[in-house]
C-alpha positions in Angstrom: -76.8 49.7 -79.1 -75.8 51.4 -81.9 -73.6 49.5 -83.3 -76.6 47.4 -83.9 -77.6 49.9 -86.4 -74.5 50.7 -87.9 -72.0 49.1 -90.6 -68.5 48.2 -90.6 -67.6 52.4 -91.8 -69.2 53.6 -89.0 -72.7 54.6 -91.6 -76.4 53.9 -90.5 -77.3 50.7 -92.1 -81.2 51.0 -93.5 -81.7 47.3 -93.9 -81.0 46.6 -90.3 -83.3 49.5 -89.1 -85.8 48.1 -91.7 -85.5 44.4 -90.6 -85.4 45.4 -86.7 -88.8 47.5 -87.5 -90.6 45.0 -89.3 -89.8 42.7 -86.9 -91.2 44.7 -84.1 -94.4 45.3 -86.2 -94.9 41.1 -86.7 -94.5 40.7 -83.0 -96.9 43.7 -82.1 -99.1 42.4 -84.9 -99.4 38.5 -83.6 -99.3 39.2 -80.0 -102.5 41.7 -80.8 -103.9 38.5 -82.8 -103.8 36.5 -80.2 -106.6 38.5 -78.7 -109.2 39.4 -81.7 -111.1 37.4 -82.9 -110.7 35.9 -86.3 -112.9 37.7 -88.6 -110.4 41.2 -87.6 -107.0 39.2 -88.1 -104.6 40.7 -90.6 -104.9 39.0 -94.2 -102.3 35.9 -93.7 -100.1 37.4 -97.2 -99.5 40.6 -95.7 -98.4 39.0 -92.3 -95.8 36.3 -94.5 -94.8 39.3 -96.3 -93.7 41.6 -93.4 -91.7 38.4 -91.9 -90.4 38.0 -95.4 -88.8 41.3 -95.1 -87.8 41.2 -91.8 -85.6 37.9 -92.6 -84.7 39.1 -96.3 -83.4 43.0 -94.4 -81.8 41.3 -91.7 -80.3 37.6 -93.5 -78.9 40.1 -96.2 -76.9 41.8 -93.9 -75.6 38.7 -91.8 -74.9 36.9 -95.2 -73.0 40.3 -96.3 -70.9 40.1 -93.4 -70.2 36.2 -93.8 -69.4 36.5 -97.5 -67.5 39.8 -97.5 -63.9 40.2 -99.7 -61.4 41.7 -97.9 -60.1 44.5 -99.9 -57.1 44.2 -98.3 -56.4 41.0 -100.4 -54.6 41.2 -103.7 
């Protein structure tokens, strides 16, 4: 599991711990939707913007990864 969290040195990567925790707050946030009414539901920017950063934190890393240059190359 923690290589999850964790780049190719071996270093804690922030934007995966950032995308993995906004993730877990959109869930937590539309499964507790589901059961309040309407009038207490989060405004509908703030929830785009949280999944926004989720996919931004954690497509930035995977498209790192894709797109990386060997340094080994020359």
């Amino acid at each position: 599991m923690k290589q999850f969290f964790c780049d190719e040195s071996g270093q804690l990567s922030m934007k995966r711990i950032c995308g993995l925790l906004c993730t877990i707050a959109l869930c937590v946030t539309m499964y507790n939707n589901s059961f309040s009414d309407e009038h207490t539901a989060p405004s509908p920017v703030l929830v785009e913007s949280v999944a926004l950063l989720a996919f931004g934190c954690l497509g930035l890393t995977s498209v790192e990864k894709i797109f990386k240059k060997d340094n080994n190359e020359a």
